[in-house]
C-alpha positions, 0 to 999 in steps of 0.5 A: 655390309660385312658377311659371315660365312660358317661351314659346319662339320656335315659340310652345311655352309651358313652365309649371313649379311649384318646389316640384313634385317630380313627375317630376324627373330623380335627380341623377345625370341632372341636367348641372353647369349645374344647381348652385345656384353655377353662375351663380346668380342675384344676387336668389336666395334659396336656398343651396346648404346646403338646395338644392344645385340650381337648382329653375328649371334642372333644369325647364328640363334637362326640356325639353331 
């Protein structure tokens, strides 16, 4: 399991476990930005074929 851990500007600290599928949004709720290829990133691992979303952007979609 890999985390992620965001520190905001007003000192908000936001930890997120991939792999964690508790209290995920379906993804009918999940915006466009959260596709894998949209702006993927250059070093991820993942493929579109076994994970059609950004674990990472739909935790971050949570905060929002």
């Amino acid at each position: 399991m890999t985390v992620y851990e965001f520190t905001l500007a007003d000192g908000q600290v936001h930890r997120f476990a991939i792999g964690e599928e508790e209290g995920r949004p379906s993804t009918s709720e999940l915006p466009s930005w959260t596709v894998l290829g949209f702006h993927q990133c250059r070093n991820c691992p993942l493929q579109a074929s076994q994970s059609p979303r950004c674990p990472p952007a739909v935790d971050v979609f949570r905060i929002t």
